[in-house]
C-alpha positions in Angstrom: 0.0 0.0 0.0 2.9 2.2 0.1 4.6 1.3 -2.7 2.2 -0.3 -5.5 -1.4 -0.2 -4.1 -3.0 -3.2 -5.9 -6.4 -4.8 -6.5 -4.4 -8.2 -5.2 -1.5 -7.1 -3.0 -1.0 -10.2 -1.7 -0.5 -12.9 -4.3 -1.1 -16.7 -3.6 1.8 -18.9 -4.9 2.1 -19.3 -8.8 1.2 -22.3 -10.8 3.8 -21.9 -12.8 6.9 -19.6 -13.5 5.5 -17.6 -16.7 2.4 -16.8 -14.3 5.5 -15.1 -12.2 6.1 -12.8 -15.0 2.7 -12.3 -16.1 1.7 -11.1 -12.7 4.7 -9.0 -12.5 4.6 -7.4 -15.8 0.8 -5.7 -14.2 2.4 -4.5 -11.0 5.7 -2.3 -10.1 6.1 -4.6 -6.6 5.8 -8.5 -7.1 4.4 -9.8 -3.5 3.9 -13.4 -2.6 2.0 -14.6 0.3 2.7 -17.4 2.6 5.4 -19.1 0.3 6.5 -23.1 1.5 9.0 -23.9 -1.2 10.6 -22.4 -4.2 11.5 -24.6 -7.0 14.8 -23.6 -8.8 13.0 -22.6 -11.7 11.3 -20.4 -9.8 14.5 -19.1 -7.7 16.1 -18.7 -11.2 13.3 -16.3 -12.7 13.2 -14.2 -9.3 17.0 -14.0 -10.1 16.3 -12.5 -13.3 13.9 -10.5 -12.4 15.5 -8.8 -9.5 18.5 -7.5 -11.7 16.4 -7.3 -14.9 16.1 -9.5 -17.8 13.7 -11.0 -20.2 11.3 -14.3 -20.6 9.9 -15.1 -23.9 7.0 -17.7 -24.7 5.3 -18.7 -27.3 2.1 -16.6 -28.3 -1.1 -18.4 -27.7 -2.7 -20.5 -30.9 0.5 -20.0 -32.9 3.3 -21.7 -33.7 5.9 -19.1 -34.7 4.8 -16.1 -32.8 6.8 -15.5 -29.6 5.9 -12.9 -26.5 8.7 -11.1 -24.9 8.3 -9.6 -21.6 11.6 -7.8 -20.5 11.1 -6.4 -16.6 13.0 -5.4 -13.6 11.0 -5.5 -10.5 11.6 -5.4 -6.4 9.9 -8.7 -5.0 8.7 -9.5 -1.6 8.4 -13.6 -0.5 6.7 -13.7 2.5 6.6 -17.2 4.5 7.7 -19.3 7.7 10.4 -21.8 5.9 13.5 -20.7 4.3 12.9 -21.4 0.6 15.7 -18.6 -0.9 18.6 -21.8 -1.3 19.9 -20.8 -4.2 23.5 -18.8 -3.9 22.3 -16.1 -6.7 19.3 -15.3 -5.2 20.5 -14.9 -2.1 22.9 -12.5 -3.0 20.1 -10.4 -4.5 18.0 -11.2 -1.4 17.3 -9.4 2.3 16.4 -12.1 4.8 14.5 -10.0 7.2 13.0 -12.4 10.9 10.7 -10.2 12.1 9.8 -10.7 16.0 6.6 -12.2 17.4 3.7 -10.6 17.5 2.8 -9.7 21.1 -0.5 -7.7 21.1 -2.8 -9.0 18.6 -5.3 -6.4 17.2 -8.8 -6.9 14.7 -7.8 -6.1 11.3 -10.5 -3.1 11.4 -8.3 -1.7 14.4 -5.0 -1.9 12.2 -6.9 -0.4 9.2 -7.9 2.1 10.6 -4.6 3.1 12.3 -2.5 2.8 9.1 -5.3 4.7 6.8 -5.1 7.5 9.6 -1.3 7.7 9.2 -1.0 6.3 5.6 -0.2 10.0 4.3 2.9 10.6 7.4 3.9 7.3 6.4 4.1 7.9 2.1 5.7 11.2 3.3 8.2 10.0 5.4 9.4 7.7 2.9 10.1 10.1 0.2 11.7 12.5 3.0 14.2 9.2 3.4 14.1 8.8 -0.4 15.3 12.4 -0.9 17.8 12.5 2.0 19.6 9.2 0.4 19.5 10.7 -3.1 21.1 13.9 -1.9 23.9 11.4 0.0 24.5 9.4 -2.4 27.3 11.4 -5.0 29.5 11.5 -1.7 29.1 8.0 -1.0 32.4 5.8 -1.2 33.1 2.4 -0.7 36.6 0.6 -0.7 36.8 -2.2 -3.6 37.1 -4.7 -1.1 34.1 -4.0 0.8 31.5 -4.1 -2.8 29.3 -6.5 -2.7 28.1 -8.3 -5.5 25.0 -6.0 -5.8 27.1 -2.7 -5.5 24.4 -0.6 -6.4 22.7 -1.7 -3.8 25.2 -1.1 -1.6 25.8 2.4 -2.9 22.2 3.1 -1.8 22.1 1.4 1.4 25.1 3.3 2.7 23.6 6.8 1.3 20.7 5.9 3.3 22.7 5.2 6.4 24.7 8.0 6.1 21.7 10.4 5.5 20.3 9.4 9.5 23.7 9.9 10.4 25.3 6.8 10.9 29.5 6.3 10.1 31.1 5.0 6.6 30.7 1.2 6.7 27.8 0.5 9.0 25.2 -0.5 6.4 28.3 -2.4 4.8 29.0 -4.4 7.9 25.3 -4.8 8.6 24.7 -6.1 5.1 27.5 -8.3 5.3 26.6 -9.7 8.8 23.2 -10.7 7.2 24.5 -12.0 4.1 26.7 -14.2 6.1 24.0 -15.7 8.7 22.0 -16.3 5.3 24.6 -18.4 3.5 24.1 -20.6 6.9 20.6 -20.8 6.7 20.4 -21.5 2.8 23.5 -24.6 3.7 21.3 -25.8 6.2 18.3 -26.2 4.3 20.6 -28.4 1.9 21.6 -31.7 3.7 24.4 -32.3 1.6 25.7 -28.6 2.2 24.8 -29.3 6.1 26.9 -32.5 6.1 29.4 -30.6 4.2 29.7 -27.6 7.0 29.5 -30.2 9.3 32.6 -31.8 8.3 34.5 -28.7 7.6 33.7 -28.0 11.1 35.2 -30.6 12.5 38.5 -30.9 10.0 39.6 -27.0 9.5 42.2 -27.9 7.9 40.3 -28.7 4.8 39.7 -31.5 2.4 41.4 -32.7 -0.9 40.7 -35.9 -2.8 38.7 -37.7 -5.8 34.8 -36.7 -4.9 33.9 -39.7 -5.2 35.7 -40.4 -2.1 34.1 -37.4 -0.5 30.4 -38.0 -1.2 31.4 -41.6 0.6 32.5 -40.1 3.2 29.5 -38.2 3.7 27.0 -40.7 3.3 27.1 -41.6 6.3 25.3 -38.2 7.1 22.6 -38.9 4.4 19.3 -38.4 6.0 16.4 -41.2 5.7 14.5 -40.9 2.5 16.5 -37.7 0.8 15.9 -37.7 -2.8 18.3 -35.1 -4.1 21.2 -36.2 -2.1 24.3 -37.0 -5.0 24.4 -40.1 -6.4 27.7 -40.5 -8.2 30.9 -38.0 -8.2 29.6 -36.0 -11.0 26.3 -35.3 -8.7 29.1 -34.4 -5.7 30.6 -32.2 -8.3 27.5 -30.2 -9.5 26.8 -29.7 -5.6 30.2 -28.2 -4.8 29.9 -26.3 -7.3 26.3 -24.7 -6.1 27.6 -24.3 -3.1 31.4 -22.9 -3.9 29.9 -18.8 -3.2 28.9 -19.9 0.1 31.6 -21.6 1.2 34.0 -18.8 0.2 31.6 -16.3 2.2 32.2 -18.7 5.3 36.0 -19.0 4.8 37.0 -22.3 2.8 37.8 -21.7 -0.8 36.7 -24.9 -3.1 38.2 -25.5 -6.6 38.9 -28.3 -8.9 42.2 -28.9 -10.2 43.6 -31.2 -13.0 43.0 -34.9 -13.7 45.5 -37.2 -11.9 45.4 -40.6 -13.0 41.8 -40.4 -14.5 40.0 -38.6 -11.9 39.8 -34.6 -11.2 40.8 -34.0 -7.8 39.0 -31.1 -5.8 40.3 -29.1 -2.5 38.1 -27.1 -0.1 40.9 -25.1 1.9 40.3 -22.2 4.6 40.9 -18.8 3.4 43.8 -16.9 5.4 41.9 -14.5 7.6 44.0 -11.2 6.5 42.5 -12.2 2.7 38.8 -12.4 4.2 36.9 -8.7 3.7 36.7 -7.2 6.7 34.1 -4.3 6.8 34.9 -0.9 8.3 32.3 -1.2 11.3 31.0 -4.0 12.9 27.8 -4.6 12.9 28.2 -6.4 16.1 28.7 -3.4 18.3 26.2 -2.7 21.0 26.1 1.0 20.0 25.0 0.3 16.4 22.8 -2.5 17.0 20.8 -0.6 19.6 20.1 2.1 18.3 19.3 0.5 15.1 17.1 -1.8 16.9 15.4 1.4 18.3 14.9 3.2 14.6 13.5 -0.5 13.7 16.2 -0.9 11.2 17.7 -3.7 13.1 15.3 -7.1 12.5 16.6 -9.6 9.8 14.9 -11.0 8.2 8.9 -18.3 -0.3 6.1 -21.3 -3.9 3.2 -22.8 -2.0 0.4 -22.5 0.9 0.7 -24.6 4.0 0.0 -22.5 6.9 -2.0 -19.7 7.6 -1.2 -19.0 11.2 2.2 -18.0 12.4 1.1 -17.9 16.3 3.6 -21.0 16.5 6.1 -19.5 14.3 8.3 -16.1 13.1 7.4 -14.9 9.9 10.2 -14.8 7.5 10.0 -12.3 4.4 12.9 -12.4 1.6 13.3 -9.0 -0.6 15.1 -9.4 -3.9 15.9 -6.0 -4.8 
């Protein structure tokens, strides 16, 4: 409502992924409600919508004619699971964990709260929008601090700066987040958690044939798991999925040549001087508090299984 008022600003899960860019291509923000899983054909068109790109299809009751729908849109995924696994959506993702809800209120109550403020609210947003815009020619960032979405970054620091925060806090924030969501995206993987898992436990690294990994780590395999690897070109495609993460969590993973038939891999730890460091942490108290008092500070999928959170946080992801 602040953004895109819609007829439907709340969309159920799509049937399929072209309904993803049909539904987008009629509104500026793309909002799904209540999301259980994403596919990774879905978690691939989010990608490419996120950033911009283009899907074509076939035009209906023809066989030659093609549609082409070319978009760039912000997205909202709202839902209790982690369903954002795949590395390049994350990185174009904010994982925001909002807190429980405390005092429950009639939805005529909230209504009518947010209609009586809804014109503060519009106005306060383009007084931020404004104050970033006017920050953000003075805005630098050190190449070793630029993320993969920099121009994000660019705009997210602006921001910061405008309310008056230090070079580097939205950086180390952003960071911070990114980090604790290459765990949660690993852990929704079992091979990636039996991966971590091991890593954990030998620091040192691993080198070998993969075939001789993915034995090693079938022990881990849990009951019933269907897209667990099934021969060392399956452990293969899986490293290589999960190679961005790993790197974000310290352990570099390559292949090298073939010796004697095989292609050997190694995962080794990253020296900690080559790891980024940001300029601020966004563990100090200072920061954290007072972001936590501007309500900056709370982190933060397709399907419909649950329509109550009482038992559970709700969880929004926001490609951008």
């Amino acid at each position: 409502m602040l953004i895109d008022p819609n007829v439907a600003n709340l969309r159920a899960a799509p049937r399929k992924v072209e309904d993803v860019w049909i539904g987008a291509l009629n509104s500026h923000l793309v909002s799904f409600e209540n999301i259980s899983y994403l596919g990774q054909d879905y978690q691939d068109a989010l990608c490419v919508m996120a950033t911009g790109g283009a899907h074509a299809t076939r035009t209906l009751y023809t066989n030659r004619e093609e549609v082409i729908i070319e978009l760039r849109k912000p997205i909202i995924l709202n839902g209790i699971t982690v369903n954002v696994t795949a590395q390049d959506l994350l990185d174009r993702s904010l994982h925001i964990e909002l807190p429980p809800v405390k005092t429950r209120l009639q939805s005529r109550d909230v209504e009518e709260a947010f209609a009586l403020q809804y014109a503060q609210f519009v106005g306060a947003l383009l007084d931020l929008f404004v104050a970033a815009l006017n920050a953000l020619d003075s805005v630098v960032i050190a190449d070793e601090d630029k993320p993969r979405m920099v121009d994000f970054a660019y705009l997210g620091e602006a921001l910061f700066q405008a309310n008056g925060y230090k070079y580097g806090t939205f950086i180390g924030l952003y960071r911070s987040m990114r980090q604790k969501g290459v765990y949660r995206t690993i852990e929704s993987l079992p091979i990636g958690l039996a991966l971590l898992t091991r890593l954990q436990n030998q620091p040192e690294g691993w080198s070998g044939k993969l075939i001789e990994l993915l034995a090693q780590l079938n022990a881990q395999k849990p009951p019933g798991e269907t897209n667990w690897p099934k021969s060392a070109k399956g452990m293969g495609d899986a490293l290589r999925r999960l190679t961005p993460a790993l790197r974000t969590l310290g352990f570099n993973c390559k292949s090298n040549q073939k010796h004697g038939g095989y292609i050997l891999w190694e995962i080794t730890p990253i020296p900690p001087k080559e790891l980024n460091q940001c300029p601020a942490s966004p563990s100090c108290p200072e920061i954290q508090s007072d972001l936590n008092q501007r309500q900056l500070g709370h982190e933060g999928h397709s399907g419909h299984e649950n329509d109550s959170f009482d038992e559970g946080e709700d969880l929004e992801e926001y490609p951008f």
